[in-house]
C-alpha positions as CSV (number, residue, x, y, z in Angstrom):
1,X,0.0,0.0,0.0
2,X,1.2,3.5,-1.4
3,X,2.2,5.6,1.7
4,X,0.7,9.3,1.5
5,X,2.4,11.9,2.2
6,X,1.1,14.7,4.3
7,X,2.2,18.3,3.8
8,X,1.1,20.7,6.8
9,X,-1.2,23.6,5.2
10,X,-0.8,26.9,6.4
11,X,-2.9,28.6,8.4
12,X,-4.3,31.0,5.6
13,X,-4.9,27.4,3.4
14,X,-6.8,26.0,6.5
15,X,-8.9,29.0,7.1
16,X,-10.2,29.1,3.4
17,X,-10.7,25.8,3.7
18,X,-14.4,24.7,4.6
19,X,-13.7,21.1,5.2
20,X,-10.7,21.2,7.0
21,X,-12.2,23.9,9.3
22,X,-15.6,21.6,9.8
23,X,-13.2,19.0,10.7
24,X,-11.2,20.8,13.1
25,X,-14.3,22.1,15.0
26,X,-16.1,18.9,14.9
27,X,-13.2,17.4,16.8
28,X,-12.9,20.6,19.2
29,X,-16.7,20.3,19.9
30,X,-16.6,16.6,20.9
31,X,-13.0,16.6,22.8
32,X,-14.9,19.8,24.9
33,X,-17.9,17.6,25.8
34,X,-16.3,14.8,26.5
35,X,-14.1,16.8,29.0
36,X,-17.2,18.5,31.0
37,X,-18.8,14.7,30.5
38,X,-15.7,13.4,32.5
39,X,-15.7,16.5,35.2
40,X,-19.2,16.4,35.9
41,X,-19.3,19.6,34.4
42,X,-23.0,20.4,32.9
43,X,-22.8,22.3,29.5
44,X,-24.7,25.0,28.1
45,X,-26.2,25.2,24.4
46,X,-29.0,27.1,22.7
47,X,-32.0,24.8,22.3
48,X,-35.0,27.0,20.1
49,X,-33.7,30.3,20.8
50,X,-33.1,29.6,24.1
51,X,-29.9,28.5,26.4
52,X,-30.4,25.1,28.2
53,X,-28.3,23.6,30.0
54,X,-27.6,19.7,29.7
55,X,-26.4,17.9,33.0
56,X,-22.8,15.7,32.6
57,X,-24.5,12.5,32.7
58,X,-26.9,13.4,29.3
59,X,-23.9,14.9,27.6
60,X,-23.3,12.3,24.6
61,X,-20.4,10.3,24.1
């Protein structure tokens, strides 16, 4: 199997670039969760216009 190499973008590339920035968030979202899930930590999001709060143990994995 052909072994790819991977070049590091800059941080202009990255920026202009939708997918790698989805990507990147995505991860930061669910590494954040999963942090306050393990503290005990609730977390608060915006649910209908509104800010809720979700306890640690509803957080998902």
């Amino acid at each position: 199997m052909a072994r790819r190499t991977m070049r590091r973008r800059t941080l202009t590339e990255a920026i202009s670039n939708s997918a790698v920035m989805n990507r990147a968030l995505t991860k930061a979202v669910k590494e954040a969760l999963e942090m306050h899930r393990r503290a005990g930590n609730e977390v608060a999001v915006l649910g209908n216009g509104k800010v809720v709060t979700i306890d640690s143990p509803k957080i998902p994995e």
